[in-house]
C-alpha positions in Angstrom: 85.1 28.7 134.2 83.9 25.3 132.8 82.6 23.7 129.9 78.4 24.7 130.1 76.6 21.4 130.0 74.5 22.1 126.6 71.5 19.1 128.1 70.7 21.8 131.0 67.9 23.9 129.4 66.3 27.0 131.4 63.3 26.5 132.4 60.8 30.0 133.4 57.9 28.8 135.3 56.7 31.6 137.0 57.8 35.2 135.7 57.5 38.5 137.5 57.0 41.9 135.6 57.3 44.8 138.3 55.5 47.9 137.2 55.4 51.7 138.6 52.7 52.5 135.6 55.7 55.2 134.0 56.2 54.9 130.2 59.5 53.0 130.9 58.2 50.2 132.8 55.0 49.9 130.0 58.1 49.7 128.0 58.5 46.2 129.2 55.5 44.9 129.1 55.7 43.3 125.4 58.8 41.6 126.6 57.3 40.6 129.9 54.8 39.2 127.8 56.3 37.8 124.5 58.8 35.7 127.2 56.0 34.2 129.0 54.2 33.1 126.1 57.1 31.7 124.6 57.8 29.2 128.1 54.4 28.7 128.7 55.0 30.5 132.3 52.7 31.9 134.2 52.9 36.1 134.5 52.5 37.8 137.4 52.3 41.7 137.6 53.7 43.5 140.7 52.8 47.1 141.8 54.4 48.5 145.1 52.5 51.5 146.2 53.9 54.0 148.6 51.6 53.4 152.5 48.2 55.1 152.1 47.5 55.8 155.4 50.2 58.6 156.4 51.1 59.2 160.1 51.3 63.0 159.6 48.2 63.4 157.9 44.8 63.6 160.3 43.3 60.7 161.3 39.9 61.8 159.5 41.1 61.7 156.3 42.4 58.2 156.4 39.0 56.5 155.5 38.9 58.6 152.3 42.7 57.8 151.4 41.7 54.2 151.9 38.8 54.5 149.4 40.8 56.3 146.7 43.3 53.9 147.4 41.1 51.3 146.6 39.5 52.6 143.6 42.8 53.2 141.9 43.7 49.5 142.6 41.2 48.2 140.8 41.7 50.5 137.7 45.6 49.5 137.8 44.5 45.8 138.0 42.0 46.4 134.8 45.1 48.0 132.8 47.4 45.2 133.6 44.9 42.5 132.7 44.5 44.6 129.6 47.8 44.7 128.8 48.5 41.3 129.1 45.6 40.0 127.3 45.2 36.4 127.1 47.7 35.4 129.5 45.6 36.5 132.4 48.2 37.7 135.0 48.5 37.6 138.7 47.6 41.4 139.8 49.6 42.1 143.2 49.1 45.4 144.1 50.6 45.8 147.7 52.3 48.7 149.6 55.4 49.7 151.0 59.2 49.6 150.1 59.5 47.5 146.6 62.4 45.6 147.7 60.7 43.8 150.4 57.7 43.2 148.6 59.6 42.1 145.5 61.7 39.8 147.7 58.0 38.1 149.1 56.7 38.2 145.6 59.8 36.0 144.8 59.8 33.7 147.1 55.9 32.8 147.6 55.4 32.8 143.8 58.9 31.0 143.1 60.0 33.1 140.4 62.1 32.5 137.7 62.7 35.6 136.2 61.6 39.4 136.6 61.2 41.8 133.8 61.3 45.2 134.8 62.0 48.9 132.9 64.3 51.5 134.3 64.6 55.1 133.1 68.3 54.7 133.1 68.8 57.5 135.7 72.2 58.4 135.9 74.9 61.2 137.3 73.5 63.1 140.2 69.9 61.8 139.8 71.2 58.3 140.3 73.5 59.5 142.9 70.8 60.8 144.9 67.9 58.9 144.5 69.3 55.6 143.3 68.2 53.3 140.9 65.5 51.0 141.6 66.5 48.4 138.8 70.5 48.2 140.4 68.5 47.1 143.5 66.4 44.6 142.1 69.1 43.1 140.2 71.9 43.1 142.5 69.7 41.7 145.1 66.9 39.2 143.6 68.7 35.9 143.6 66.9 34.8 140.2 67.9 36.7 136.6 66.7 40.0 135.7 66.0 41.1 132.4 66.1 45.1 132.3 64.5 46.9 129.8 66.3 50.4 129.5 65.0 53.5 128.1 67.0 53.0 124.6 65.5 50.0 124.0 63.3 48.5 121.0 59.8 49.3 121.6 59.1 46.0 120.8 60.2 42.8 121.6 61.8 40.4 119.4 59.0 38.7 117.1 58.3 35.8 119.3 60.8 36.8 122.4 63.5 35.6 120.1 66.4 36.9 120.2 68.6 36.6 117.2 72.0 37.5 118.6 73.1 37.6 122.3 76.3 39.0 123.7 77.6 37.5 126.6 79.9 39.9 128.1 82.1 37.7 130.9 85.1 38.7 133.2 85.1 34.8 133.8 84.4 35.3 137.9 81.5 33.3 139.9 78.5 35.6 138.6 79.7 35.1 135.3 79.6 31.5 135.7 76.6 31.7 136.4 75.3 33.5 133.3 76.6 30.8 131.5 74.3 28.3 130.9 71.4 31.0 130.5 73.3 31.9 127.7 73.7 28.9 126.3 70.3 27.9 126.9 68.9 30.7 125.5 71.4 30.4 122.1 70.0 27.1 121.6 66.2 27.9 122.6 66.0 30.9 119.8 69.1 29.5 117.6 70.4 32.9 118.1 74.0 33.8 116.8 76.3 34.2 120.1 79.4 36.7 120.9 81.3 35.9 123.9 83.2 39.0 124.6 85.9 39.8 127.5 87.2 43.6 127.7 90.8 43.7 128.8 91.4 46.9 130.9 94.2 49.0 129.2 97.6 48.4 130.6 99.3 50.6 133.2 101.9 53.1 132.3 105.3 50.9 132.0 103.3 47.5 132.5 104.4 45.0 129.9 101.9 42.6 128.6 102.3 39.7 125.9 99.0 40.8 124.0 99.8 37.7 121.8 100.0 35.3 124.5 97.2 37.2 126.6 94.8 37.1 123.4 95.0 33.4 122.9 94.4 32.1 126.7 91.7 34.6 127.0 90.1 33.2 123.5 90.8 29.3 124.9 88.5 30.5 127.9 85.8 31.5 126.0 86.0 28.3 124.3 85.9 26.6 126.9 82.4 27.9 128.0 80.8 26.6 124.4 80.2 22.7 124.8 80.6 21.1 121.5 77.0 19.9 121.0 76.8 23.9 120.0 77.8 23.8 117.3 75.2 22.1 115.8 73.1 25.2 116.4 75.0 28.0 116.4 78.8 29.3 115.3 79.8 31.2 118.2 82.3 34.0 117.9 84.9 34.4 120.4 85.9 38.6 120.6 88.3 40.0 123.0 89.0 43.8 123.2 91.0 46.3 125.3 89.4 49.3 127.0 86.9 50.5 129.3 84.6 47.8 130.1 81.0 49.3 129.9 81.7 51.2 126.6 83.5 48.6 125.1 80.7 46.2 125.8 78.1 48.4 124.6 79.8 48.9 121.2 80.1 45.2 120.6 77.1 45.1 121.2 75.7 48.3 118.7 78.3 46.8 116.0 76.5 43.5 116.5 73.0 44.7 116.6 72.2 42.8 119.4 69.1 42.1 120.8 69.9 40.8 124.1 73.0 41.3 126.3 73.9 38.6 129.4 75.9 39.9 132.1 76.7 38.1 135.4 76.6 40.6 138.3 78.2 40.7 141.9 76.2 41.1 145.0 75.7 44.1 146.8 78.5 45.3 149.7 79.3 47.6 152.2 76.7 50.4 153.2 72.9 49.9 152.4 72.0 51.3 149.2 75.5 51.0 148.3 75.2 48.9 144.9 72.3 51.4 144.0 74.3 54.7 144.4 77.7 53.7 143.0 77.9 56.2 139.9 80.4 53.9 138.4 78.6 50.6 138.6 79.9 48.8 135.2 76.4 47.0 135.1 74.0 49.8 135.6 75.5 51.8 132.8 75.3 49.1 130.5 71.7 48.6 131.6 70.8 52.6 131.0 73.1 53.0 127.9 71.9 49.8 126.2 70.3 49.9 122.5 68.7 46.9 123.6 67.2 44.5 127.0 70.3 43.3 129.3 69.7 39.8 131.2 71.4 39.9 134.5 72.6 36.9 136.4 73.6 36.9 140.1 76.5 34.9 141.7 
């Protein structure tokens, strides 16, 4: 990975908060809200709603679902408006499966970034049902910030984050987390830990930690440009164990407010990246005492 050229600043036009109405995606909203004031981007507030007419139900009844359908729009549009007061939001209420319509959303809109909660549903549950925030961030091709159920009720005082941890394995998706990292540092002078988790050794492998410590230290290095440090003092941390936990306890020990991971694309079956139980990323996301920015490759 490269030197980040510190001159390329982020730039969040157009930001998407996706909603269900559940207490963990209201947990969201001050984030949603604090980053769009902060860039001067428009908001806009998705809501996917499951079909309202059903096929199985009688033909009779479909006027009245359409009416109650409609009613209940127009109180979900109040509450968002509400909620975002002052910023007067774009209210899409549309129906369907939220993938597709998120994937429209970002592409006629030309979104920046989405804001999202998650209930961090994990073991069977997630097994089963999936998780809706793996999708949306293995799959939207624009960063996702997740807001998980262990995070801060509310959002940094002015969406700015005073210490970021940017966990990198140094592949493509973590080069592209880079420079919203950097970017982000420098926009709310925040203090900055770049971390890589070495896996523990095999049983009989040798391994010259000295050796391995310093080139994995000169790589994180390398991602700083040197303007940085006119803003910030970065610290360069490199740990051995198992890569979610070890990342969330940097993190706790660091008090973090904002994690930056770079994440692979989905592969294989559909709805694979959404019911892997070991996905590295989605525990992070569900275990994290604070929001975790996703980037894709």
């Amino acid at each position: 990975m490269s030197m980040v050229d510190v001159s390329t600043r982020i730039q969040l036009k157009n930001i998407l908060f996706t909603t269900d109405f559940s207490p963990a995606s209201n947990a969201a909203v001050p984030y949603a809200a604090a980053l769009a004031k902060r860039y001067g981007a428009k908001l806009h507030a998705l809501h996917v709603r499951p079909p309202i007419v059903n096929p199985m139900t009688p033909p009779r009844s479909w006027k009245a679902a359409e009416e109650a359908a409609k009613i209940e729009a127009e109180l979900q549009t109040r509450e968002l408006v509400k909620s975002f007061a002052g910023l007067r939001p774009e209210i899409l209420i549309e129906e369907g499966d939220l993938w597709s319509n998120l994937a429209k959303a970002i592409e006629e809109k030309k979104i920046d970034l989405i804001v999202m909660g998650t209930r961090g549903r994990s073991g069977v549950g997630k097994f089963v049902l999936g998780s809706s925030a793996e999708e949306v961030f293995r799959r939207a091709a624009c960063p996702v910030l997740t807001v998980g159920p262990h995070s801060p009720a509310k959002a940094p005082l002015g969406s700015e984050f005073t210490h970021i941890v940017f966990a990198t394995d140094f592949s493509p998706a973590s080069a592209a987390a880079a420079p919203y990292v950097i970017s982000l540092a420098q926009e709310c002078q925040a203090y900055l830990t770049l971390l890589h988790v070495v896996a523990e050794p095999k049983a009989g492998e040798l391994v010259d930690a000295p050796e391995l410590v310093r080139s994995l230290t000169q790589l994180l290095h390398n991602l700083v440009p040197s303007e940085a440090e006119l803003w910030c003092v970065p610290k360069f941390v490199i740990e051995r164990g198992k890569v979610a936990e070890t990342i969330l306890s940097v993190a706790e020990q660091a008090r973090a407010d904002l994690i930056v991971l770079g994440v692979r694309q989905p592969s294989g079956f559909p709805g694979a990246a959404t019911h892997l139980p070991i996905a590295i990323a989605h525990k992070i996301v569900s275990h994290a005492t604070c929001p975790v920015l996703t980037v894709r490759a």
